[in-house]
C-alpha positions in Angstrom: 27.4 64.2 -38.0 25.0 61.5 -38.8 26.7 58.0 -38.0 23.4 55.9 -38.6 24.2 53.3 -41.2 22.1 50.9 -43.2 21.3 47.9 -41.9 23.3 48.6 -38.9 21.9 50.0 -35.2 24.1 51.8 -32.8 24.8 50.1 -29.3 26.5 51.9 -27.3 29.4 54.6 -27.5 32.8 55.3 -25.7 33.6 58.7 -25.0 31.9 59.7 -28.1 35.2 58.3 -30.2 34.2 54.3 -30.6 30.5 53.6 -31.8 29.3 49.9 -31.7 26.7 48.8 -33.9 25.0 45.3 -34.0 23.9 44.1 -37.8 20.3 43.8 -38.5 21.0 41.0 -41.0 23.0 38.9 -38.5 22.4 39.2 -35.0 25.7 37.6 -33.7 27.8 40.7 -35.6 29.1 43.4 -34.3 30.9 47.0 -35.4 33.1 49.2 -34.0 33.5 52.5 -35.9 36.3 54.1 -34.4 36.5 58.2 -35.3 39.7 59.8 -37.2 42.6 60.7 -34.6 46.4 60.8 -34.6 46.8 57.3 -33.7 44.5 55.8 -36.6 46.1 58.3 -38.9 43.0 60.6 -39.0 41.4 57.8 -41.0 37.9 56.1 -39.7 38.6 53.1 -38.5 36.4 49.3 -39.5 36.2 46.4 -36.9 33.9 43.8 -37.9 33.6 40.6 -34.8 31.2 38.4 -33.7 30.0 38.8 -30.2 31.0 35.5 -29.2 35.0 36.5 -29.5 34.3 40.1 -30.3 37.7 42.5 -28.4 38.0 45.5 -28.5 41.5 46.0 -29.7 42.4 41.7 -30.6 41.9 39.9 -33.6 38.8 40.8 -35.5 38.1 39.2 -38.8 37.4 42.3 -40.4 39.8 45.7 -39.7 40.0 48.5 -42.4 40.6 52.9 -42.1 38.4 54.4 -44.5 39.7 58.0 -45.8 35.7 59.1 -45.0 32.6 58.3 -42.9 30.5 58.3 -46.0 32.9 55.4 -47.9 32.7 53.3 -44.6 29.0 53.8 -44.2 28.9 52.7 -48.1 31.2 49.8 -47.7 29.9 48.6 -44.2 25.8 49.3 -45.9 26.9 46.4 -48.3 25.6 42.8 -48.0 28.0 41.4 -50.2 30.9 42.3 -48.0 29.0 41.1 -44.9 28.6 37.8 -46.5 32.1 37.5 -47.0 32.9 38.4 -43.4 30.1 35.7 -42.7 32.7 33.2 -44.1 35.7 34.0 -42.0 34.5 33.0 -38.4 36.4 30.5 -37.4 39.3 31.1 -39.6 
């Protein structure tokens, strides 16, 4: 499966089940695409950090499941929504 994504480049990987991506639009953001398994549901799973506070399974200010890698890549490809994530550091 492809897992590049726009404006997005891949980190690093964990057992080939959790992909981390740094943004090319904002150098302090960070991804972690988490594949489909029983515990997530079988759904692809969003978490959108910063680096600076960025944990692997704490508070994120951006966590979603996506029924499909191809609706993630679309929603994650999006400036708009990255903007709004933007906002909420520090929240």
């Amino acid at each position: 499966m492809n897992m590049n994504v726009d404006n997005w480049e891949l980190k690093d990987n964990c057992d080939d089940t959790q992909f981390y991506y740094e943004s090319k639009l904002n150098n302090d953001m960070i991804a972690c695409i988490v594949i489909p398994h029983k515990y997530n549901n079988f759904k692809w799973l969003l978490r959108i950090g910063f680096k600076s506070t960025f944990d692997k399974w704490g508070m994120v200010e951006y966590e979603n499941t996506f029924d499909t890698f191809p609706l993630l890549a679309e929603f994650i490809s999006n400036e708009k929504h990255l903007k709004e994530i933007e906002l909420m550091k520090g929240e």
